[in-house]
NUDRENZA-622436 format. One line per 8 residues: their letters; for each residue x, y, z of C-alpha. Coordinates in steps of 0.1 Angstrom, whole numbers, plus 2048, in hexadecimal, padded with zeros to 3 digits. Each point is the difference from the previous one (the first is absolute). Example, Ala and Ser with C-alpha at 12.3 -4.5 7.8 and 13.67 -1.06 7.14 Angstrom:
BEGIN
as	87B 7D3 84E  80E 822 7F9 .
//
This chain:
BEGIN
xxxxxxxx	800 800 800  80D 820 7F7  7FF 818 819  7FF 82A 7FA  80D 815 81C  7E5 817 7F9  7E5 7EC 7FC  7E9 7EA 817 .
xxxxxxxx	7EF 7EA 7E7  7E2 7EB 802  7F1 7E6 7E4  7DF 7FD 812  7E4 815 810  802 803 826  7EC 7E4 815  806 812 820 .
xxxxxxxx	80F 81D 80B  820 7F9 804  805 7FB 7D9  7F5 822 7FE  815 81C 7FA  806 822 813  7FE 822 7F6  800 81F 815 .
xxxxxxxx	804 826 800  80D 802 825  7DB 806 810  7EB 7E9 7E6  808 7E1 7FA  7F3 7E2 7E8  805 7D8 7FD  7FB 7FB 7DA .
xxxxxxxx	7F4 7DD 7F5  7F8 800 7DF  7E3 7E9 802  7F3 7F9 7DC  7D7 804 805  7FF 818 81D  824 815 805  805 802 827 .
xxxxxxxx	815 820 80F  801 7F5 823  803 826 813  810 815 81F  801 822 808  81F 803 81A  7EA 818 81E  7E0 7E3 7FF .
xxxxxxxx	805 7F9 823  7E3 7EF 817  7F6 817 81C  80F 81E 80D  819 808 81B  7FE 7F8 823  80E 803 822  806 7DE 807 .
xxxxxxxx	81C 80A 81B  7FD 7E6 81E  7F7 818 81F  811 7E0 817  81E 803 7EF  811 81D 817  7FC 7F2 81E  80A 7DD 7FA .
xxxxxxxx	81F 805 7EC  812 800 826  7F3 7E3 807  809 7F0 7DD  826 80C 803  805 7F0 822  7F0 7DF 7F5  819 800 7E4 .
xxxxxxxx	81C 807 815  7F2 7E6 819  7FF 7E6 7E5  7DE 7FA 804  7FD 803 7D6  7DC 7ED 801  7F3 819 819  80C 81C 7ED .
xxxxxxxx	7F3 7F5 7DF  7DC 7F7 812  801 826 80C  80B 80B 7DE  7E0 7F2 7EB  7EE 80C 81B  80C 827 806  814 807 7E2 .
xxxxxxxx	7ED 7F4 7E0  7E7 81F 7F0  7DE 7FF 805  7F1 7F2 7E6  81C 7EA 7FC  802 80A 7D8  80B 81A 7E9  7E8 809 7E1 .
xxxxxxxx	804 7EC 7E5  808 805 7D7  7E3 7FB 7E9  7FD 7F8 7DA  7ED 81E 7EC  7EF 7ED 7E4  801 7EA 7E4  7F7 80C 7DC .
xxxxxxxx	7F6 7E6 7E9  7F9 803 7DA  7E9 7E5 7F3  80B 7F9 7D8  7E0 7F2 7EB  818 7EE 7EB  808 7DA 80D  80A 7DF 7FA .
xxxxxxxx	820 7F0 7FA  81F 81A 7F8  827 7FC 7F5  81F 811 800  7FE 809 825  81B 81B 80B  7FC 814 824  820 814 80C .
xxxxxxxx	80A 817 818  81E 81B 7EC  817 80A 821  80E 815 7EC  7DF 81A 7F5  7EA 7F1 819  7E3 7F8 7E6  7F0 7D9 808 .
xxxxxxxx	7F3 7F4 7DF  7E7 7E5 7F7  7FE 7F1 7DA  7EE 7E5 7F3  7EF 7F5 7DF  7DC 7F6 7FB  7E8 7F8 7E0  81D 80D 7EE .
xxxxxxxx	80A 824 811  818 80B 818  7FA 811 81E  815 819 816  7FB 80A 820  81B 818 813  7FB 80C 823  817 817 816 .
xxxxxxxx	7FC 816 81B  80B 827 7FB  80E 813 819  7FB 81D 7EF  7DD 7FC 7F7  7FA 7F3 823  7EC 7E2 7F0  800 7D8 7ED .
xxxxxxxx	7FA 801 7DD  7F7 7E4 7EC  801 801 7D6  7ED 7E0 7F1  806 800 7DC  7FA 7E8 7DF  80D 7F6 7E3  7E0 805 7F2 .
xxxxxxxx	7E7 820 802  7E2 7FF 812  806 7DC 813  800 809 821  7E2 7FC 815  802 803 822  7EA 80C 829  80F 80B 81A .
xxxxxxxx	7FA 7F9 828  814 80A 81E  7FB 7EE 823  814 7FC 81F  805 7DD 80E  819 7E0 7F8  801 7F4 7DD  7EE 7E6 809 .
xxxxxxxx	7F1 7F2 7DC  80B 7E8 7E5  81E 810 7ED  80C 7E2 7EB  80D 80A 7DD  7E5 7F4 7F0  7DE 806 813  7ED 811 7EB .
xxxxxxxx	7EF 818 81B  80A 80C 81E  7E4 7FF 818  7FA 81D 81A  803 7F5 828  7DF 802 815  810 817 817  815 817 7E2 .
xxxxxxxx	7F9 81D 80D  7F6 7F8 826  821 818 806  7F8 81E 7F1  7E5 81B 806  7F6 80D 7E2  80A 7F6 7D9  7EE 814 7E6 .
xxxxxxxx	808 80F 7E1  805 829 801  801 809 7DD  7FE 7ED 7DE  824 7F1 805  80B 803 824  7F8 7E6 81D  805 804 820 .
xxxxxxxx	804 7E7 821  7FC 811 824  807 7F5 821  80E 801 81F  81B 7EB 812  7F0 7F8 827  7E7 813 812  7FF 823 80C .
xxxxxxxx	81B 819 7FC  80C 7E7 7E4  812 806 7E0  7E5 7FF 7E5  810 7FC 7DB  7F6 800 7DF  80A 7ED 7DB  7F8 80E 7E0 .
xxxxxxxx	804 7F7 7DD  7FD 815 7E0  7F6 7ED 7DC  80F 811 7DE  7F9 7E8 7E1  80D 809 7E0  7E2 7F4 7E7  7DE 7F0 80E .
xxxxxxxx	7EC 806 819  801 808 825  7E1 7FE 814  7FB 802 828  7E8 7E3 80B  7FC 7F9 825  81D 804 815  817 7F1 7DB .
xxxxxxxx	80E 814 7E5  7FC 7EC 7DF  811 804 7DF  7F4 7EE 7DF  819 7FA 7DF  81A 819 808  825 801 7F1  80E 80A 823 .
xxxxxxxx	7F6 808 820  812 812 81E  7F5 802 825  814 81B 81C  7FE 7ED 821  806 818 820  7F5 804 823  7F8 816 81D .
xxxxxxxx	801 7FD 826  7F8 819 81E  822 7F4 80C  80D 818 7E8  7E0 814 7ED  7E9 815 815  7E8 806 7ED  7E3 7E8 7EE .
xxxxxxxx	814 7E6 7F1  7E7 7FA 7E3  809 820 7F6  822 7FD 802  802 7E5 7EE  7EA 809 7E5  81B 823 7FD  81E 7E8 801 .
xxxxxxxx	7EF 7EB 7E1  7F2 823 7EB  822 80A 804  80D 7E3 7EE  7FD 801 7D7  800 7DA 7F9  7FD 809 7DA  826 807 808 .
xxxxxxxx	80A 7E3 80A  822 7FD 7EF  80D 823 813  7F5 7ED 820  810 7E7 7FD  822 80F 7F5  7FA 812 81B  801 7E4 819 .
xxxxxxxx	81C 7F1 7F0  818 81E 800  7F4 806 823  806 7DB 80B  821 7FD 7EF  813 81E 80E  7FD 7E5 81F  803 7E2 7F1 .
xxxxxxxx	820 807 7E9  814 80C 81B  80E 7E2 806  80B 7E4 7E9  80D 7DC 808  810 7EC 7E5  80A 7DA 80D  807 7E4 7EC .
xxxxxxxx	7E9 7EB 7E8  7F7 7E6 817  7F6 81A 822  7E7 812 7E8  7E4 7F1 819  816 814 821  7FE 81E 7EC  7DB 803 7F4 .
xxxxxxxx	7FC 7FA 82B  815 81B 805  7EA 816 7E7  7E3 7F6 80A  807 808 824  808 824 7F3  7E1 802 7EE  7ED 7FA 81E .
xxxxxxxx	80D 81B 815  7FA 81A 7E4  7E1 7F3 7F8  7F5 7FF 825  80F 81A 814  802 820 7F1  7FF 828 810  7E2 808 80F .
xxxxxxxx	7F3 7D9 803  7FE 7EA 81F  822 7EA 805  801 7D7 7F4  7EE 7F0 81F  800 7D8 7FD  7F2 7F7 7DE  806 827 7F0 .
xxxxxxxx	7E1 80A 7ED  7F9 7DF 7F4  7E8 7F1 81E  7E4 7EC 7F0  7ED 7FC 823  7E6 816 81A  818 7EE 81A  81E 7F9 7F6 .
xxxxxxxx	818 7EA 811  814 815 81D  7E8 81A 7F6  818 80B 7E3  80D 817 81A  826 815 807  811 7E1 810  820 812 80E .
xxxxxxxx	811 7E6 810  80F 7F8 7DF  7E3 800 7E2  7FC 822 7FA  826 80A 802  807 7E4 7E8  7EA 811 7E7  81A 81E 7FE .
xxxxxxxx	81F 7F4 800  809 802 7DC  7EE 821 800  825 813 805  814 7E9 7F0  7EA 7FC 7E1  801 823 7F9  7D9 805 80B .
xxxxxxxx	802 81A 81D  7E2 811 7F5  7ED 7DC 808  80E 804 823  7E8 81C 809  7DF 7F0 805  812 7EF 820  80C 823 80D .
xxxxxxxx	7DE 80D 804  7F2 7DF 80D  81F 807 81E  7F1 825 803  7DC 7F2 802  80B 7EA 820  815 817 815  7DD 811 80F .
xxxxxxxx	7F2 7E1 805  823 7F2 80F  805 817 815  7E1 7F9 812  806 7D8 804  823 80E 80B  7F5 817 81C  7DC 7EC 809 .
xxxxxxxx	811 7DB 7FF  822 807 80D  805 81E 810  81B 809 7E2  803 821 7EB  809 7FD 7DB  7E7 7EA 7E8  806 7DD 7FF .
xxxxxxxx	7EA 7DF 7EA  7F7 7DF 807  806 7E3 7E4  7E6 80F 7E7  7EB 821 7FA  7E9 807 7E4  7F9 81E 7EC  7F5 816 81B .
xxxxxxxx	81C 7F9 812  7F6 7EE 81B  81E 7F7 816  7ED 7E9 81F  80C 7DB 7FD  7F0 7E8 7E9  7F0 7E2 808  804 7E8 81F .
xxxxxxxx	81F 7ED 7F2  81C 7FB 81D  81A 7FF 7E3  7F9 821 7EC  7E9 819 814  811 80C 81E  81E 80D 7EE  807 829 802 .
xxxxxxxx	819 804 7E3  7EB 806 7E1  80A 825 7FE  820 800 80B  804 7E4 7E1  7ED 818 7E4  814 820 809  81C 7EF 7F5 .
xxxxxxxx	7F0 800 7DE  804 825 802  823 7FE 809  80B 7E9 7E4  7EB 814 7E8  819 824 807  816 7E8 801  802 7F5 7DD .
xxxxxxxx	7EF 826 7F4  817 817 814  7E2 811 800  803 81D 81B  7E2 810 7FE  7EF 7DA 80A  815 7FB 819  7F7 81E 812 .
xxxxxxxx	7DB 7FC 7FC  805 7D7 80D  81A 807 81A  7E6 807 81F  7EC 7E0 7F3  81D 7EB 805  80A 813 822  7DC 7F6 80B .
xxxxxxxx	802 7DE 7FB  81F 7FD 811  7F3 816 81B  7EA 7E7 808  81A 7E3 802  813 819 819  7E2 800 815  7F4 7D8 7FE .
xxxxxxxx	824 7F4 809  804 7F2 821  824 7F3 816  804 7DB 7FC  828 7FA 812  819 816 7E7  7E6 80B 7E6  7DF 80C 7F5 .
xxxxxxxx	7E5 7E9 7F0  7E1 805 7F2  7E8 7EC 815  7E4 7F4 7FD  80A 7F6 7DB  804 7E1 7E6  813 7EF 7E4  7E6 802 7E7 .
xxxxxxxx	7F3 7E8 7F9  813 7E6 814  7FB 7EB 81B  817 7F2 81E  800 7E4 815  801 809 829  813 7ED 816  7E2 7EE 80E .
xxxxxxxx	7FB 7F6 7D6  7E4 819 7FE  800 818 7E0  80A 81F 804  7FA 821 7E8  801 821 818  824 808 807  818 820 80A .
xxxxxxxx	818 80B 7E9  7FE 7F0 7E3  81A 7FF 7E9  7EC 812 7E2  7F6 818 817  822 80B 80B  80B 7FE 7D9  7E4 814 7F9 .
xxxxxxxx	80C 81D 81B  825 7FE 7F9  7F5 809 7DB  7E6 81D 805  816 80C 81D  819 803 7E9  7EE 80D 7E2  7F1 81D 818 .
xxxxxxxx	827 80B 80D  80C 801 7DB  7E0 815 7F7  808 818 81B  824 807 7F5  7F2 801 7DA  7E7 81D 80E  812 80C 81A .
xxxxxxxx	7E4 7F7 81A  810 7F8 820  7E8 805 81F  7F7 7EA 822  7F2 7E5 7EB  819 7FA 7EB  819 801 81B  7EE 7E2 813 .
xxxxxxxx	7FC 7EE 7E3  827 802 7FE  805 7FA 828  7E3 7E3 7FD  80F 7E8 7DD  821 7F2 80F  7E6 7EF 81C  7EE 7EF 7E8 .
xxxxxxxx	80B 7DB 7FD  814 7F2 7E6  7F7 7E8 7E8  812 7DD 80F  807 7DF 7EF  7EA 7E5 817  80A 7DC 811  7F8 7F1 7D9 .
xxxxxxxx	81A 817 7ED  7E2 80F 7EF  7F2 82C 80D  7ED 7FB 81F  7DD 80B 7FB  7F8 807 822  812 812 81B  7FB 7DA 815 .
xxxxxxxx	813 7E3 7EA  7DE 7F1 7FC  7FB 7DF 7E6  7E5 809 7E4  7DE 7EC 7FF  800 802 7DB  82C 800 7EE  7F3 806 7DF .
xxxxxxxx	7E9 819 809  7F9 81A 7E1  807 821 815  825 806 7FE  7FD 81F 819  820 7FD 811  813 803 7DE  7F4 828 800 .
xxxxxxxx	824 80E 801  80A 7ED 7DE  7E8 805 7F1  7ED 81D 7FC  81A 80B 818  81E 804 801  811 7F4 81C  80A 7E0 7F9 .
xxxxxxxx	818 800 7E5  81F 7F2 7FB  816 815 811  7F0 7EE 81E  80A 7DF 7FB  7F3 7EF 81B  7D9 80F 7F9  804 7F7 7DD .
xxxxxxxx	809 7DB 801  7E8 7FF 81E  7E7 80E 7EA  806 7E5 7DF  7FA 7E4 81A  7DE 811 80C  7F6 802 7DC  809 7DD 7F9 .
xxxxxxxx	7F4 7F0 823  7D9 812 7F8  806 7EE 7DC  80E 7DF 810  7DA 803 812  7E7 805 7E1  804 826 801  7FA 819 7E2 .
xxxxxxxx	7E0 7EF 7FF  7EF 820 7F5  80A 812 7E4  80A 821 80E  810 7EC 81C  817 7F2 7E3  805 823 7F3  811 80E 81F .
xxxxxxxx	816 7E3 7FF  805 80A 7DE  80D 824 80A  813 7EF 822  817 7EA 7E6  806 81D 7EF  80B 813 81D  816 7E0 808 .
xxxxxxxx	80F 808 7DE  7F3 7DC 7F9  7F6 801 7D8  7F9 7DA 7FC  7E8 7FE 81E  7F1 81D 7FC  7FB 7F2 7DA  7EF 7DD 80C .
xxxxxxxx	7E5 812 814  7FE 814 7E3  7F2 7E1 7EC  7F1 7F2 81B  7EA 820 806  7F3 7FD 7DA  7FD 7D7 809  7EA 802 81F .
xxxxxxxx	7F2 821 807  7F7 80E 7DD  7DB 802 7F6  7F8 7FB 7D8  802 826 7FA  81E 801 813  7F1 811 820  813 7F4 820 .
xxxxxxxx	7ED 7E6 813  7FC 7FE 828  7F1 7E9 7FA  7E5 815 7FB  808 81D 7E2  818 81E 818  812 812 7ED  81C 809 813 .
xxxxxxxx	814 7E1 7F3  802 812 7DD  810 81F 80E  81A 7ED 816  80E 7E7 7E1  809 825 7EF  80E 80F 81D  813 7E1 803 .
xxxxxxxx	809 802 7DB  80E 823 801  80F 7F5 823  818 7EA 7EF  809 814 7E3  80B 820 815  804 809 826  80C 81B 814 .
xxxxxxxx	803 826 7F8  80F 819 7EB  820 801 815  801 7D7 80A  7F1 7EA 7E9  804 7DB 7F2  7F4 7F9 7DA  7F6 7E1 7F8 .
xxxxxxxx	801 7F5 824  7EE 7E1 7FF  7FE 7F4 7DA  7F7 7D9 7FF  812 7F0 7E3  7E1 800 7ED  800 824 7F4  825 7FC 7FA .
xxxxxxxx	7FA 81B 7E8  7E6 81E 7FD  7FA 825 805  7E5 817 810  800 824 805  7F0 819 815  7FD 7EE 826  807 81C 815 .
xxxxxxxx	814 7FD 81F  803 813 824  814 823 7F9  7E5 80E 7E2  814 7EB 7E7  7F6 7E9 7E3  815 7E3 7F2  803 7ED 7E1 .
xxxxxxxx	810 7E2 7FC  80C 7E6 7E4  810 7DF 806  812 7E0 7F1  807 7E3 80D  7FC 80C 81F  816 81D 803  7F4 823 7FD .
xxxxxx	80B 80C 7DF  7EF 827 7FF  7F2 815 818  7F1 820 808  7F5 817 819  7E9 821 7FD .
//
């Protein structure tokens, strides 16, 4: 099978949705599957959240966190975890959850047996396109999503004039009907549009779905399409817009929600679709593509022949982040803009324990810095909220998160889950984002407007840290997601100082002191910061020769257990390198004893182990888990399986790519520092590196043979 690098190609309709492909404009997003008798564009708008914010904040919490700490330091871990479900979870126990917007479905009069099937995905304009021949003529279907024009577009076109018959419906629910290639009629759901308030049409070619996302004080949204044919007839009938014997049709897809729009949404979305002239259809698309590709083209990998497959991941993954986190839109949460359910596993939420700062790590290094954005504002959304849990749960100043939030923010712990919920360093984890982002931008002017966001966060680590013998630990805390076996062979999760955490602070301590000298900001808090990091415990090789986890020496429940958390200061940090010898062999045995144990069972669990053999300078092992990502945790249309469909996998194989091409910055960096002797020869240009440079770089046979940095 040949493979393109720019191309995800399929030779069959989709039969379920993860066949489909994705398109997306950073806020609206669409899974294409090029059904033959009804086309399905599964949809999301980004801000289609259930619900609305809360104060879930656990009024016990204050006055039991005491009493937690000196059960801890009593060893009496049960007790301390019973008191910790108890006084410390929110109430409710849940964040809100992500929702899918709609599905749009166009219903062909046409059927019966076709040929010449082609459905592909171009990376490199970001246009999905459907083909296939029937009773002698061949029809076209492209679909993309325009920033721009803030809105999906699909063209069907045919060989043939006037041969295209088609209705249109929207509804909101699962795909839950017969999409085999050759059912001749797709049949609507009983409850199709159970979901939605109102769908109606508004005008002679615009249709419009309404609803609203929970109860009161809810997000209400709308979806709208707009119909252009080119020949025939158009006629509104019911809530379906119908078109008989035309040469070409197009229909504008867009949305509205009061997350963003105050105003009626009908009428916003019948002014974003009169503002659109589909009769222009080829300017709107050129458009898109010049817009798309000033991304896209940044960055070019060339490897050889036979790793065409590595590199159509590592586009793809690119394609993703541009097509689903732009300025102005709502950052990648766990499946992106491509959620296909009302409840979605995990809630589709900000997991920031590890998801959703997977999802932008190649954001730097893959030359999109603008993509980064939607994740800054997200961090300015939850310092008002965190500074509340801060002060009402634990007595701290600063503004601290639990293992999750959601799009308002909401920074009260997640769940009743002893391995994930009662951990305080969300924050202090995402303002490191903003610190690697000046970082490879020297941009100034950020810096300056980030610097007291990062001086919070760590404000509240000053605060939370209590004495345990020579140093301070966070307490009470946890590995996430691991678990620990007492003493008295109970399991164990709630801890003091763990070792993430104190990786964690040594990092964002030392971001903040840099910052100051950078700004020249040097007052009380900065000073205690400096007085308050040489008491924070080092990162030590345990009685197995692999980093100690917990500040006790305690044997896991589960060795191959997919969170790596521990392993924080290789990678994304930078603490473990190997100028500390000791860490870094320590660390390769960690990596391999989780492995030894079933681990990198998940795929993005395998992607950070990607980036971690990189960091070990490792190019052959990082290279295996390469192929055995695309072996086990790959899903048809290439979208990183959990198991199910999360999407950070996709981002961490690129930032693990890139890792092991160039590391570093401008005035100590390694090319080429962990090349497997697969891509013994290749090139790629524009991955950007910490100091505001860019690099290009061509090898053979392994040896760099031209580079350049701008």
């Amino acid at each position: 099978m040949n493979i393109d690098a720019n191309r995800i190609v399929f030779d069959r309709p989709s039969s379920v949705w993860e066949e489909a492909l994705p398109v997306g404009n950073g806020r609206l997003g669409a899974m294409v599957y090029g059904t033959v008798p009804t086309e399905v564009l599964q949809l999301n708008d980004d801000s289609v959240w259930y619900g609305g914010p809360r104060d879930r904040i656990n009024p016990s919490a204050l006055e039991n966190i005491p009493r937690i700490r000196q059960l801890i330091n009593e060893g009496k871990i049960n007790e301390a975890q019973d008191l910790c479900a108890l006084a410390l979870s929110g109430i409710p126990e849940s964040q809100r959850h992500y929702e899918m917007l709609a599905n749009l479905y166009l219903h062909m009069d046409n059927s019966g047996e076709f040929t010449d099937y082609c459905r592909d995905l171009d990376l490199s304009t970001a246009v999905v396109t459907t083909s296939y021949n029937q009773d002698g003529i061949t029809y076209r279907r492209e679909v993309f999503a325009s920033n721009p024009k803030g809105a999906i577009f699909v063209r069907l076109s045919a060989s043939a004039n006037k041969s295209i018959s088609l209705h249109t419906s929207i509804g909101r629910g699962p795909v839950t009907w017969d999409l085999s290639p050759y059912n001749a009629q797709v049949y609507r759901h009983p409850n199709y549009t159970d979901f939605a308030d109102t769908c109606k049409n508004i005008s002679n070619n615009v249709t419009v779905l309404t609803g609203r996302a929970g109860g009161e004080n809810s997000i209400s949204f709308a979806c709208g399409i707009k119909v252009h044919v080119k020949d025939g007839e158009l006629q509104s009938i019911g809530n379906s817009l119908v078109v008989k014997n035309a040469t070409e049709v197009i229909v504008a897809i867009t949305s509205a929600t009061s997350f963003y729009e105050e105003t009626a949404l009908t009428a916003v979305i019948a002014e974003k679709l009169a503002s659109i002239d589909l009769s222009d259809y080829d300017a709107i698309k050129s458009e898109h593509i010049k817009d798309y590709q000033k991304f896209y083209n940044r960055v070019v990998l060339n490897l050889p022949d036979s790793e065409t497959d590595v590199v159509r991941l590592f586009n793809f993954g690119r394609y993703l982040m541009i097509a689903g986190s732009r300025k102005g839109t709502q950052p990648l949460n766990l499946q992106g803009i491509w959620n296909k359910d009302l409840s979605p596993m995990w809630g589709s939420k900000y997991t920031i324990n590890i998801n959703a700062q997977m999802n932008y790590w190649p954001a730097e290094v893959c030359n999109l810095s603008e993509c980064h954005e939607p994740l800054f504002d997200l961090i300015e959304r939850m310092r008002p909220n965190g500074r509340e849990v801060a002060q009402r749960m634990y007595g701290c100043k600063g503004f601290m998160a639990h293992h999750n939030t959601d799009i308002w923010g909401d920074c009260a712990p997640q769940d009743v889950c002893l391995s994930s919920t009662y951990w305080v360093m969300g924050a202090a984890w995402l303002c490191l984002h903003l610190w690697d982002h000046y970082e490879y931008t020297g941009d100034i002017d950020f810096l300056k407007k980030k610097f007291d966001t990062m001086l919070e966060a760590a404000e509240f680590i000053l605060d939370y840290l209590t004495q345990d013998g020579e140093y301070l630990v966070t307490n009470p805390t946890l590995s996430p997601e691991n678990e620990y076996i007492l003493p008295n062979g109970n399991k164990g999760v709630i801890c003091k100082g763990a070792t993430m955490d104190n990786q964690i602070i040594r990092t964002l301590f030392e971001a903040c002191i840099k910052a100051s000298e950078i700004l020249d900001r040097q007052d009380g808090l900065i000073l205690k910061i400096k007085a308050t990091l040489p008491n924070i415990a080092p990162t030590c090789v345990g009685k197995n020769g692999t980093i100690k986890e917990w500040n006790e020496d305690y044997e896991e429940v589960d060795p191959g257990h997919r969170h790596i958390s521990h392993l924080f200061g290789l990678y994304p940090g930078h603490e473990i390198t190997p100028d500390t010898p000791e860490l870094f062999s320590a660390a390769s045995k960690t990596i391999s004893t989780r492995l030894a144990n079933g681990g990198a069972h998940t795929g993005w669990s395998r992607a950070w182990i990607i980036n971690m053999y990189a960091r070990l300078l490792d190019g052959d092992e990082a290279y295996k888990h390469i192929r055995l990502l695309m072996e086990k945790s790959l899903l048809p249309n290439l979208f990183d399986n959990h198991p199910p469909f999360q999407i950070d996998g996709n981002f961490g194989v690129v930032s693990g790519i890139a890792e092991m091409l160039v590391q570093g910055n401008a005035d100590d960096y390694k090319l080429l520092p962990a090349l497997p002797k697969k891509w013994h020869s290749g090139s790629v240009k524009g991955l950007r590196i910490r100091g505001n440079k860019t690099v290009d770089i061509a090898w053979e046979n392994g040896k760099v043979t031209d580079y350049k940095m701008y």
